[in-house]
ROFI-705456 format. One record per residue (C-alpha): residue number from 1; x negated, y negated, z negated. Coordinates in steps of 0.25 Angstrom, whole numbers, always signed. Example, Ala and Ser with C-alpha at 12.3 -4.5 7.8 and 13.67 -1.06 7.14 Angstrom:
<sites>
i|xx|yy|zz
1|-49|+18|-31
2|-55|+4|-29
</sites>
This chain:
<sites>
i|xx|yy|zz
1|+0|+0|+0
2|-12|-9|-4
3|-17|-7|+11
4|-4|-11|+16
5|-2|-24|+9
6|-17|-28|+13
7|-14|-24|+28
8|-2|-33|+26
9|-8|-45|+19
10|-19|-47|+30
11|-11|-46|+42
12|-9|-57|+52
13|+5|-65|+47
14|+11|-64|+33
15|+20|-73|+31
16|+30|-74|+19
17|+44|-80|+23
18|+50|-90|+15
19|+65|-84|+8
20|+76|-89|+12
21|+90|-88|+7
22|+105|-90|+12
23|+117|-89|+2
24|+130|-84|+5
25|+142|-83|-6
26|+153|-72|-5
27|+167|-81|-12
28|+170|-77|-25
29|+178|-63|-24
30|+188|-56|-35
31|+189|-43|-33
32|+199|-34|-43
33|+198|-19|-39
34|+206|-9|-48
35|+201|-5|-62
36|+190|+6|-61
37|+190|+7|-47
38|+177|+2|-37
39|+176|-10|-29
40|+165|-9|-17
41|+160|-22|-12
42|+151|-22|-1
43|+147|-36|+5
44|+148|-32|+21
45|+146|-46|+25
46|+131|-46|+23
47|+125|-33|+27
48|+111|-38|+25
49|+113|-36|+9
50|+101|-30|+3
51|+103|-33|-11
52|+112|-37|-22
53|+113|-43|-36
54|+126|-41|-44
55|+129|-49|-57
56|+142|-49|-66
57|+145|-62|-74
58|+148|-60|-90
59|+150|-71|-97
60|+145|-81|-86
61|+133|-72|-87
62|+128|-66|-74
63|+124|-51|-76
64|+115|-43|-65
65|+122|-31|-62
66|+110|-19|-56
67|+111|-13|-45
68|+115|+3|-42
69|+106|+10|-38
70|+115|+22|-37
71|+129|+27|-29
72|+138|+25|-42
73|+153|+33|-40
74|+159|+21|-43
75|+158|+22|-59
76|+151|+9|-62
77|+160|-1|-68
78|+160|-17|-63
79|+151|-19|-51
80|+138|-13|-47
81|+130|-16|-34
82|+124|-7|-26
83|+111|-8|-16
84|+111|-5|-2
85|+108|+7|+1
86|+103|+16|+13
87|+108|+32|+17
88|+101|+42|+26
89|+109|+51|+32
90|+105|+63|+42
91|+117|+64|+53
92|+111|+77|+63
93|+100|+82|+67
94|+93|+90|+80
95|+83|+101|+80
96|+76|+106|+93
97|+71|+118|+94
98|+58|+120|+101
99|+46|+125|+96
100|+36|+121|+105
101|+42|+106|+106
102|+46|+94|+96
103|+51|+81|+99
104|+44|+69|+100
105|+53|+55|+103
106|+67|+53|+105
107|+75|+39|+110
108|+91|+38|+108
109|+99|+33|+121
110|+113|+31|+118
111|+120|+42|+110
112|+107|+52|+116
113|+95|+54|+110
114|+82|+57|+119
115|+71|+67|+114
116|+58|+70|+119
117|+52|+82|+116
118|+37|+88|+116
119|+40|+96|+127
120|+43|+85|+137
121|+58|+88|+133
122|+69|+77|+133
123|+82|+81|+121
124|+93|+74|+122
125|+102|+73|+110
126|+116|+67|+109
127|+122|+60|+97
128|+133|+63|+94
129|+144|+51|+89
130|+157|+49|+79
131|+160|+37|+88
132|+172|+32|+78
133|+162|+35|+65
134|+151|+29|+72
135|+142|+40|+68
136|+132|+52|+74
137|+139|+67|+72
138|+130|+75|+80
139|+118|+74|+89
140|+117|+84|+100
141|+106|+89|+109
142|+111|+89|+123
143|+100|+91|+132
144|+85|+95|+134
145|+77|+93|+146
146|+63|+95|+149
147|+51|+92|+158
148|+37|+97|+160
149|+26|+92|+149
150|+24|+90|+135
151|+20|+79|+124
152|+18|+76|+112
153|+23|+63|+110
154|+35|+56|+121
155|+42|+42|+121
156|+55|+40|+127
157|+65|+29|+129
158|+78|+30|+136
159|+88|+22|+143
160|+102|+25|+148
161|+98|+42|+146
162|+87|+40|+155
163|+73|+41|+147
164|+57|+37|+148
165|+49|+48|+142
166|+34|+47|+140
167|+27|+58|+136
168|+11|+62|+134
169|+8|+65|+148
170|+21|+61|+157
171|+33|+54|+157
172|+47|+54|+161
173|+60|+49|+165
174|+71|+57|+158
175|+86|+58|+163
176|+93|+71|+157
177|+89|+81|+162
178|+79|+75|+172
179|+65|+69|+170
180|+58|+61|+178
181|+43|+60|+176
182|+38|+46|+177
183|+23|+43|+182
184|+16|+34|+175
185|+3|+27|+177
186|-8|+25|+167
187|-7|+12|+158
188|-20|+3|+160
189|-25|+12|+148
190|-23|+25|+153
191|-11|+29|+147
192|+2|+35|+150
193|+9|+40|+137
194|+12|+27|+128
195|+12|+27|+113
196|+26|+21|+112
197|+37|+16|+120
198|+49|+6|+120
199|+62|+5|+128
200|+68|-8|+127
201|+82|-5|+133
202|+87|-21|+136
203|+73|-22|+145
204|+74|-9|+150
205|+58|-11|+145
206|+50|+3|+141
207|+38|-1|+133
208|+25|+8|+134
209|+12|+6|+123
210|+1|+15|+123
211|-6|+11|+109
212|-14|+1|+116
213|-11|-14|+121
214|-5|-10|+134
215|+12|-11|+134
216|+19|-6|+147
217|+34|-10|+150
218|+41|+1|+157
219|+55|-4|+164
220|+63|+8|+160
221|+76|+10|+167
222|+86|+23|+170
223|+76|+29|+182
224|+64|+22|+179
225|+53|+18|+171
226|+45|+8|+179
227|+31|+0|+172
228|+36|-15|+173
229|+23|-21|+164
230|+12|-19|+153
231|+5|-28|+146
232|-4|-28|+132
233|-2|-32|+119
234|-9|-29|+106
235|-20|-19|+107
236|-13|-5|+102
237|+1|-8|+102
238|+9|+5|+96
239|+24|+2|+97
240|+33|-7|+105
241|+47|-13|+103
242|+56|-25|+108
243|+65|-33|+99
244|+82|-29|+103
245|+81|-42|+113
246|+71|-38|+122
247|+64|-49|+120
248|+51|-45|+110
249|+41|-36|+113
250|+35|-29|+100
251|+23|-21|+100
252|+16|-16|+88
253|+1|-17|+91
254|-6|-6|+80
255|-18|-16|+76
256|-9|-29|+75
257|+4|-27|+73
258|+17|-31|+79
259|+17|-40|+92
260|+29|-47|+97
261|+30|-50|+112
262|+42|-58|+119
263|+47|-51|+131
264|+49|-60|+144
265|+55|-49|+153
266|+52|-35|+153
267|+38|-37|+161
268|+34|-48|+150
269|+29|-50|+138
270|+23|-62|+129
271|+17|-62|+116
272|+25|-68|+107
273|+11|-70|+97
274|+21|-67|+85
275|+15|-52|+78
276|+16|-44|+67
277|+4|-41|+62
278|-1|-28|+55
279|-11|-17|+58
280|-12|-2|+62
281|+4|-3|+65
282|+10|+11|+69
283|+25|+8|+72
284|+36|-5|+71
285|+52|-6|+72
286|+59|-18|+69
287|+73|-25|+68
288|+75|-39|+71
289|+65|-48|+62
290|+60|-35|+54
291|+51|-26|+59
292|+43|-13|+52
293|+28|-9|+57
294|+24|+3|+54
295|+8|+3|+51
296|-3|+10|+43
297|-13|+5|+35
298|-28|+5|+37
299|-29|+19|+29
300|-15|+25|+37
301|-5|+22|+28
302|+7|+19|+34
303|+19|+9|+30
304|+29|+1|+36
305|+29|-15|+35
306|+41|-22|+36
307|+39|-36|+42
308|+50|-48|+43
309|+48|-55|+55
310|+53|-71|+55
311|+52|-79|+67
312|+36|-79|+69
313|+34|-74|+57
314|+35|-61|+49
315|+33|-54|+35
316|+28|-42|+29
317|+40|-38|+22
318|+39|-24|+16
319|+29|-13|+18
320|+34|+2|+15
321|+24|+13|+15
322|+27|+19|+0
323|+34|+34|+0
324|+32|+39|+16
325|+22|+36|+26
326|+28|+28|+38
327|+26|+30|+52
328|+38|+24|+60
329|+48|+14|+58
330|+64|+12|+63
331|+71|-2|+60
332|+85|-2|+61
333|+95|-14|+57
334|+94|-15|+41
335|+86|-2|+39
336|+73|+3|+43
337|+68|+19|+43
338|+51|+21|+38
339|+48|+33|+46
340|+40|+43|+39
341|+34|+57|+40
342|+45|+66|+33
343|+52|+54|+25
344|+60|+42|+29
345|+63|+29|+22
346|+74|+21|+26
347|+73|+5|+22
348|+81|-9|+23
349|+73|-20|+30
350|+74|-34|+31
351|+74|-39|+18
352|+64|-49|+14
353|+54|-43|+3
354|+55|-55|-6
355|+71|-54|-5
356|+70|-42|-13
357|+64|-37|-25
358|+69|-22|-26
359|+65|-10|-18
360|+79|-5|-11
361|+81|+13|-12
362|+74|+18|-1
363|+80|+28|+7
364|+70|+38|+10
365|+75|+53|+20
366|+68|+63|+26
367|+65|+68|+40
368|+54|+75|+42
369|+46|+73|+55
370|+53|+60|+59
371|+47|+53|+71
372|+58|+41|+75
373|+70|+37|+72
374|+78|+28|+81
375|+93|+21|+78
376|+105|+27|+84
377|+114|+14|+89
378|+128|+18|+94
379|+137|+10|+88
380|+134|-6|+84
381|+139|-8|+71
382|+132|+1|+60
383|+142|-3|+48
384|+150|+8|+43
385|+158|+10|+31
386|+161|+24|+31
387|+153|+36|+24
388|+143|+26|+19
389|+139|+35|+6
390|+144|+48|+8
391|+146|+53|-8
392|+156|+52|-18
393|+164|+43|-19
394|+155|+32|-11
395|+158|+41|+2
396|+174|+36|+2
397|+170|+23|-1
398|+167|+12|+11
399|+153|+6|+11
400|+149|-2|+22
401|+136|+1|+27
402|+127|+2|+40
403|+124|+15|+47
404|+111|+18|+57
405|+109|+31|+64
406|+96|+36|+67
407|+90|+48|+76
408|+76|+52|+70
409|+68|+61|+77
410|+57|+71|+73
411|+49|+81|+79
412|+59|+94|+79
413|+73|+85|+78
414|+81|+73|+82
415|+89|+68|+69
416|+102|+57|+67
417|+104|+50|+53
418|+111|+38|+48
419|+105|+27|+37
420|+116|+21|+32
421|+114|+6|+25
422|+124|+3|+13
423|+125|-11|+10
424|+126|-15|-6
425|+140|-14|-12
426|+145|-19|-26
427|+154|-7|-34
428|+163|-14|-43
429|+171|-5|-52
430|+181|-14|-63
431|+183|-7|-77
432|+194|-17|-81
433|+202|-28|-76
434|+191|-39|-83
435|+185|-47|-72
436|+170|-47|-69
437|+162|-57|-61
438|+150|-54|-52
439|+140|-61|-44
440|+134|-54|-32
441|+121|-58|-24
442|+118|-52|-12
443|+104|-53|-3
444|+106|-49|+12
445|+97|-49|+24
446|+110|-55|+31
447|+122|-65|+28
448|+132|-73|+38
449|+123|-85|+35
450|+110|-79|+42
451|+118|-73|+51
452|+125|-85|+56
453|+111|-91|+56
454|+105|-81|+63
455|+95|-80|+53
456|+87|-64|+53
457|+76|-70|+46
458|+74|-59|+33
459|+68|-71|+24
460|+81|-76|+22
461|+90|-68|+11
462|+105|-70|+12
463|+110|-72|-4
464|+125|-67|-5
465|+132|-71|-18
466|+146|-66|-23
467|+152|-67|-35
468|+166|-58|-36
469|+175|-55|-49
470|+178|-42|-51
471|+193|-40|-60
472|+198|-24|-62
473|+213|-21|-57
474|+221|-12|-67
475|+232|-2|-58
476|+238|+10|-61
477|+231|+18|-48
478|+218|+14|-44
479|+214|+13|-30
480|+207|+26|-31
481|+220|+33|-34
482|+228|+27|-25
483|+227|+35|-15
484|+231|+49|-25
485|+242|+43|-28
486|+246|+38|-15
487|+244|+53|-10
488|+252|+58|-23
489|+262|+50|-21
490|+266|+53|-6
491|+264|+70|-12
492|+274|+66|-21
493|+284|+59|-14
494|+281|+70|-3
495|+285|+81|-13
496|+298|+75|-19
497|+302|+72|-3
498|+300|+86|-1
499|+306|+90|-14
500|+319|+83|-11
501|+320|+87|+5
502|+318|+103|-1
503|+332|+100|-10
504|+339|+95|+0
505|+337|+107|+8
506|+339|+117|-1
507|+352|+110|-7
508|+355|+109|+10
509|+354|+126|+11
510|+360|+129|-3
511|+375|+121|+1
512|+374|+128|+14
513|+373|+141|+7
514|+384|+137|-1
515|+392|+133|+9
516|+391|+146|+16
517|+396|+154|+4
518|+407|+146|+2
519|+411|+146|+17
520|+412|+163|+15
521|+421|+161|+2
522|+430|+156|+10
523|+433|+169|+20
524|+431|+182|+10
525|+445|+185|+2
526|+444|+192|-11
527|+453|+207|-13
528|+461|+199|-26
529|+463|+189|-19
530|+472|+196|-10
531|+488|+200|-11
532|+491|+214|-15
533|+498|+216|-1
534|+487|+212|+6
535|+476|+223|+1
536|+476|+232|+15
537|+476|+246|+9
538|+476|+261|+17
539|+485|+272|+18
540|+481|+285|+10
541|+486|+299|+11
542|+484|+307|-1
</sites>
């Protein structure tokens, strides 16, 4: 860790930001739930909350209430707040069976995924969607097609199911089930098989390095792969990006860091002069204004830096290397994913070290062999508010929370899991009908002030403050019961309905049967009945 720091403290730029602050206040709210029954409060306005601070007043007296640092089944009594929190969750996996073969990259085109395999093989596999859910249910090997050859190591990018493969001695065009093998020349260096590539579909640009300072822009449509330009930059540049607009170049140089290049067309390139700098980087990914290299100190140990970039400056935000050794990075929209050997750890970004004193739970899973991991984008909201925790009784109950599905890829198997992202809630649970005052301050990344400013700048915090009376409501039935006794109640009057039909009926058949009986009365003529000269009686001879 000592090495780290000093490798930090000398580089090139270190600035540190001046904090900023912007106050929002929620109106005063009254809230009066039923007596012994739980109120959730979550402030869905302001996604970017991080943190809270809740206090109750007694006696004009403000009281700090600590935070929860575990699930409670609704049993604690006045108001409790609860951290975000963070959820691994393995969806599907798929094996293949070869023993003579592994896999070795993969690239996700629409609901398909495209893997290359060792054996100069191309898997397709299909994901396989709840549309209405919004949510993976399968994924689904449809297809494998081969050509001649092997390698160890491929890079592929697709476009529209047509995709660029590069492998260690050839490369090909791929459009299932055919290949096309594409000839290429030797750079100015001597080289044929890159280190890294990117696709940058809005350019159609396909970006070739080869660990050295040479860059070669591909023009990459659904037929063809044609060289359009090259140029250098750096000296051993290791991985290549461009920003969602198209409209900056990244290149991580291995000996000085990140360089930032504004793109003119796709056959032209200026440097910008702006650059992160940090030495022996391996690896970067970024979102928006935060981006994480990936580097190793002079005695190997790897660690990820988390640097907050402002305008034409930047800052060294947070280094993680403690618990895992890292190798590979992802950077998603609130979260990010520190790629290790065997375990994973899953951490929030964006928040300005000074904004924050305590360190949040990190969320640590397990996969061994794990080479990359890439987002799975279908739909374009990620709010949900269904099956956020999935155990009793949090699993009935409506948390709002964001959802990212991710494919990961290892050597023998292609995997889908989710992460989900739960925003801070307050749990309020009245004992009586006494009222209770609380105040509520929230820090947030995000708030409609900087939003209508169009202010991303992580140096300025977003305070929220809230302050809400809470009074118990008495009832006979409380709102958990209510729906027992709306179901017993329909039994009920079912059963008497039932009840009263089955007497009618029966009443119905027995004045039927009486009627009946009467009816034959009425014809049948008792012997006494009769007159003596009426009897009929039969002649006898003795």
């Amino acid at each position: 860790m000592l090495l780290i720091l000093l490798q930090v403290v000398f580089a090139d730029r270190l600035l540190t930001p001046a904090k900023r602050h912007v106050y929002e206040q929620i109106p005063h709210t009254f809230y009066s739930p039923n007596v012994d029954s739980t109120l959730l409060l979550q402030y869905n306005s302001y996604p970017g909350v991080y943190s809270m601070e809740l206090g109750e007043i007694v006696d004009g007296d403000y009281i700090r209430i600590h935070p929860n640092v575990t699930l409670d089944p609704f049993t604690l009594p006045g108001c409790n707040q609860y951290e975000r929190r963070l959820i691994y969750k393995h969806l599907v996996n798929q094996s293949t069976q070869s023993t003579n073969a592994f896999l070795t990259n993969m690239y996700i085109d629409d609901n398909l995924v495209f893997v290359t395999r060792s054996d100069n093989s191309i898997l397709i596999f299909e994901i396989v969607l709840d549309m209405l859910d919004r949510s993976v249910n399968d994924l689904k090997l449809k297809s494998i097609q081969t050509t001649h050859g092997n390698s160890s190591e491929h890079h592929i990018a697709c476009f529209n199911k047509t995709c660029a493969v590069f492998g260690q001695d050839s490369a090909f065009l791929f459009k299932d089930p055919d290949f096309q093998l594409i000839d290429l020349e030797k750079n100015g260096q001597g080289q044929i098989f890159p280190t890294r590539i990117y696709f940058d579909e809005k350019l159609n640009a396909l970006y070739l390095i080869y660990g050295t300072n040479l860059v070669e822009v591909y023009q990459f449509t659904e037929t063809t792969l044609l060289k359009f330009t090259s140029f250098t930059a750096g000296s051993e540049i290791v991985s290549v990006r461009t920003n969602p607009e198209s409209t900056i170049l990244y290149l991580l140089d291995k000996s000085a860091g990140l360089l930032f290049y504004r793109i003119l067309s796709i056959g032209e390139y200026q440097n910008t002069g702006f650059m992160i700098n940090l030495k022996n980087c391996q690896q970067f990914d970024f979102y928006e204004d935060t981006f994480f290299l990936v580097a190793e100190t002079m005695d190997g140990i790897p660690y990820a830096l988390e640097v907050l970039v402002n305008e034409d400056s930047y800052y060294f935000n947070k280094i993680y290397s403690k618990d895992m050794d890292i190798f590979d990075v992802w950077v998603g929209e609130h979260v990010a994913i520190l790629i290790g050997s065997e375990v994973h750890r899953v951490i929030y970004h964006s928040v300005f070290n000074k904004f924050i004193t305590e360190s949040e739970t990190p969320l640590f899973f397990q996969d061994i062999d794990l080479m990359n991991v890439e987002e799975f984008r279908k739909w374009e909201s990620t709010t949900y508010s269904k099956n956020a925790i999935e155990q009793d009784p949090f699993s009935k109950t409506s948390f709002q929370y964001r959802q990212f599905f991710m494919v990961g890829i290892s050597s023998s198997q292609l995997s889908i899991f989710s992460i989900k992202s739960i925003s801070p809630w307050l749990q309020c649970k009245p004992t009586s009908t006494n009222s209770t005052q609380y105040f509520l301050k929230m820090n947030a990344t995000n708030c409609p002030t900087k939003i209508k400013e169009n202010d991303h700048s992580a140096f300025k915090q977003c305070i929220i403050m809230h302050n809400f009376t809470l009074t118990g409501k008495e009832i006979y039935f409380y709102e958990q019961d209510q729906m027992t006794v709306i179901i017993g109640g329909c039994a009920l009057i079912g059963f008497v309905l039932i009840l009263i039909i089955a007497v009618v009926c029966v009443k119905k058949y027995l004045d039927s049967k009486i009627e009946q009986y009467r009816a034959m009365n009425k014809d049948h003529i008792r012997l006494d009945e009769l007159e003596a000269d009426s009897i009929p009686s039969e002649n006898v001879i003795v």
